[in-house]
N, C-alpha and C positions, 0 to 999 in steps of 0.2 A: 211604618214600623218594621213592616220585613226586610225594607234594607239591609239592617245590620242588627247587633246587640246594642253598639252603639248609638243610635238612632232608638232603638228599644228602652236605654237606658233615660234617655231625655224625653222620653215620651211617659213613660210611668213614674212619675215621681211618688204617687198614691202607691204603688204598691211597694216601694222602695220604704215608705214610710210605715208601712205594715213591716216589713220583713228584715230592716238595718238591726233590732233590739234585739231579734235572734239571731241574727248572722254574727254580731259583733257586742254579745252581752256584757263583755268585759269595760266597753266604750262605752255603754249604756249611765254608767251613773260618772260621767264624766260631768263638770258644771256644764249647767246651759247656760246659753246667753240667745242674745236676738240674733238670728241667724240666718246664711241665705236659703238654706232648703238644696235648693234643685240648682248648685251648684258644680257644673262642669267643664269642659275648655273651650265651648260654644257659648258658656254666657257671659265671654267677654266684649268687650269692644271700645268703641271710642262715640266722646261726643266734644262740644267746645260749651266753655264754661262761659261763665257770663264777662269773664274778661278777651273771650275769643279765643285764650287756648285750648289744645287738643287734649284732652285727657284719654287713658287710660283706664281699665276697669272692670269688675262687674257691672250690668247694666241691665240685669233681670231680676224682678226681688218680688214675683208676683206670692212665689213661697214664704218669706218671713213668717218665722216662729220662733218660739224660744227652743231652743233643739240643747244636746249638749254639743257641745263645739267642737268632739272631732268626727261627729256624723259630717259635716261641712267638708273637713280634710279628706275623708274616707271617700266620700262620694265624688273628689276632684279627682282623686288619682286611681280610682275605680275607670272614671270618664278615660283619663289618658291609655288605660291598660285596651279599653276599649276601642280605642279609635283605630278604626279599620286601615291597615298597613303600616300603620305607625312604629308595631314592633319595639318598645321600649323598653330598657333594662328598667326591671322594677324596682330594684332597689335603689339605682342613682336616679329613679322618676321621684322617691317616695323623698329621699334628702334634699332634693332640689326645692319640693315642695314645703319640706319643713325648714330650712334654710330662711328662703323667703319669709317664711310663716313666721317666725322669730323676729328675725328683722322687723317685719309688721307692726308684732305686738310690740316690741321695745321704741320706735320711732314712728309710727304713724303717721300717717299721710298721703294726698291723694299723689297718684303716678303721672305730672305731668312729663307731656311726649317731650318739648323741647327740653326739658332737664334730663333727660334720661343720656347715659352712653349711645354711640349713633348704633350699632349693632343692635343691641336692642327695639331702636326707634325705627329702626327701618324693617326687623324682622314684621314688626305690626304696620307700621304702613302697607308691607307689603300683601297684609291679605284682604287689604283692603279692593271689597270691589272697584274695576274699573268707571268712570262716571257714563261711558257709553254707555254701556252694558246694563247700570244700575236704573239706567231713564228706560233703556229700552225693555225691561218687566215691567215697569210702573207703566208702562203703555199698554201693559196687555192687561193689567187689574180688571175686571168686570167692572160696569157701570152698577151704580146700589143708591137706593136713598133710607141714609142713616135715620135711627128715631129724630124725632125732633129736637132733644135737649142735646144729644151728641151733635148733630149738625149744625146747631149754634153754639158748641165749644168747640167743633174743628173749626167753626169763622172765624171766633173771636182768637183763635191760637195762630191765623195767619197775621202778616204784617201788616201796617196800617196800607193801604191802599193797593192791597196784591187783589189781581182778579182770581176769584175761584174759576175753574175752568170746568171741574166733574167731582161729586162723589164717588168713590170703589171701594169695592171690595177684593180681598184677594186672602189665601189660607197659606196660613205659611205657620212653623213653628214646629213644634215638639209637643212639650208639655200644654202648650195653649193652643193645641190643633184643634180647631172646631168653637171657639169662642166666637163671639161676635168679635167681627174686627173692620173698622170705617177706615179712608182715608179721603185726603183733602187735597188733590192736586189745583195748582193756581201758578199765578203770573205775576211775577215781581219785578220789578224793575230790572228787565232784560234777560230775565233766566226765571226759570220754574221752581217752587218750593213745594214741599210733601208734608204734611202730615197724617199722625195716626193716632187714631183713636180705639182700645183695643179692651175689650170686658174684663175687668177684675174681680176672682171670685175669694171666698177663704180658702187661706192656705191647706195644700191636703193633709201637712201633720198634722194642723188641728182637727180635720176630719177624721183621719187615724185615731186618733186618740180621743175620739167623742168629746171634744171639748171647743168646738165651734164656738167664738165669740160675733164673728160677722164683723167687727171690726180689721180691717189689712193694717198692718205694720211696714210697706212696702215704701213710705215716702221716710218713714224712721231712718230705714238705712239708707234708702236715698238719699238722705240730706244729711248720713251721720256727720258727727262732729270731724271725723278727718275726713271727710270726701268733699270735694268741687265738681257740686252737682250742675244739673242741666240746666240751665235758667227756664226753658219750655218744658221741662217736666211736672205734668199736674196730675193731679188725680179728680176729676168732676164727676159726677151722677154715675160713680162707681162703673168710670171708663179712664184707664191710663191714656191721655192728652201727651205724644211728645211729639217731636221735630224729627224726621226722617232724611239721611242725605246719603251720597256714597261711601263719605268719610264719618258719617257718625249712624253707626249698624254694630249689630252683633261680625264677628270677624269669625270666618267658616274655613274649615279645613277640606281642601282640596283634595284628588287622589293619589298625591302624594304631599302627606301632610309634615309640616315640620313644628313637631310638637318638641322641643329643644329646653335644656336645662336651663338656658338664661328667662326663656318663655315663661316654664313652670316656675322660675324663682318669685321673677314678677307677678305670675297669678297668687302663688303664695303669699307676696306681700301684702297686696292688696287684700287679701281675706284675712290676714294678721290686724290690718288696720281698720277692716270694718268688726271686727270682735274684740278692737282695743276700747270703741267706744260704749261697748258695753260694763253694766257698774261691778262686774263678775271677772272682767280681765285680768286683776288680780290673781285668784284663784284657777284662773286656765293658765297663765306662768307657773304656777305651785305644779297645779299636775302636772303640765306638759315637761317637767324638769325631773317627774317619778318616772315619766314611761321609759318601754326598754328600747334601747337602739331599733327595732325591727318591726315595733307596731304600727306603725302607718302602711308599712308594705304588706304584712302579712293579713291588716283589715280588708286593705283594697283587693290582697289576691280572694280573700274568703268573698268579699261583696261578689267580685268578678264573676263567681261562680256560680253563684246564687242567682245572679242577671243572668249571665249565659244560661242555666237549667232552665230558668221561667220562659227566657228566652225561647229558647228551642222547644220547650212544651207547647207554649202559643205557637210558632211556627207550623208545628205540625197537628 
């Protein structure tokens, strides 16, 4: 977390969830709907659908709650203002993102790669990790042996006749730093497959706002009505079960990140199209057609500020 603000920002989604209602009161009574929480430009990435294309996406949904729906927008282009050397004009960061966002809500659907323009397709392949590179951390994973119910949903989530080779461990993330987290590395027909198995807790708006149900909403959006979900994505004995590869990961921005307006539009959309399946989409086109030209930039600079001060108070 002292890396950055941005690295700060993905790690406190709890206290984000405390402090958005006063940063941004006027967004406060915007419709909710189900929402992703703790979304930023790190919780995108790619997986392959069960017909084996590559899709695009969010792909973190440990947060769903019913939120209003431009805590979601705010805290996307919050993340971009954040990303260390990225340098973005805020105001063509905030239309790129509402652009998208429209688009979204009015045609929904999931962002398959091969359909996309190639500039596009190739700007996201390309942060894709290398597959050396990708094998060669899964080799350093600590050896662990999972509870028992987890280490017979990472078997049964391998293929039929892959050899397990080790259980590991390994810490990685932001907001889920420090969860239990298993993996499954084995032996497939001629090449190695990963899986993970990683602890699902309730989302922290519901803790924020004392309304814990212990119920996750997390396969809701997963499997909303316009997405093409993961075929290996499960949720068992309240541990997210998926398929890990080089090509289907969260997509990470490097030291010189190229966080781009065709990027943001695409993020936009997809967050259009996972808030169109909600039964309240309706009424977030009404609002989103009152706001003024400038609220999505001036939320994100006020959020900004607010992370950055917490920021730097924990820092020091």
């Amino acid at each position: 977390m002292k890396e950055s603000a941005f690295v700060f920002l993905r790690a406190t989604f709890f206290r984000w969830a405390r402090e958005i209602e006063d940063t941004c009161p006027e967004l406060a009574k915007a419709p909710a709907v189900l929402s992703v929480g703790d979304v930023h430009v790190e919780n995108f990435g790619t997986w392959r659908d069960a017909e084996g294309r590559l899709v695009w996406g969010i792909n973190d949904f440990d947060e769903a709650a019913n939120i209003p729906y431009a805590f979601d927008l705010v805290r996307l282009a919050t993340s971009v203002l954040l990303v260390p050397n990225a340098q973005p004009d805020g105001h063509e960061m905030a239309q790129a993102i509402l652009t998208g966002y429209r688009e979204g809500l009015a045609d929904p659907k999931p962002t398959i790669l091969s359909e996309q323009k190639i500039p596009l397709r190739k700007l996201i392949t390309d942060l894709h990790e290398e597959p050396e590179k990708f094998w060669r951390k899964v080799k350093k994973y600590e050896r662990a042996v999972p509870p028992s119910p987890v280490a017979d949903e990472l078997r049964d989530s391998l293929p039929e006749g892959a050899t397990l080779l080790r259980f590991a461990t390994h810490r990685k993330g932001g907001g889920s730093l420090g969860r239990p987290r298993y993996f499954a590395l084995a032996e497939w027909r001629g090449g190695r497959v990963l899986r993970e198995a990683k602890a699902l807790v309730p989302s922290a708006w519901e803790w924020a706002h004392d309304d814990i149900t212990g119920f996750s909403r997390f396969l809701d959006l997963a499997r909303g009505t316009f997405r093409s979900p993961d075929p290996f994505l499960e949720v068992r004995h309240r541990f997210i079960v998926r398929r890990i590869a080089a090509d289907s990961d969260k997509l990470e921005f490097g030291q010189d990140p190229s966080v781009s307006s065709d990027l943001l539009t695409a993020m936009g959309f997809d967050l259009g199209a996972i808030h169109a399946a909600d039964r309240h989409a309706g009424k977030v086109r009404a609002h989103l057609q009152r706001q003024p030209d400038n609220w999505l930039h001036d939320g994100a600079m006020a959020a900004m500020r607010t992370v950055q001060k917490d920021y730097d108070t924990w820092r020091s």
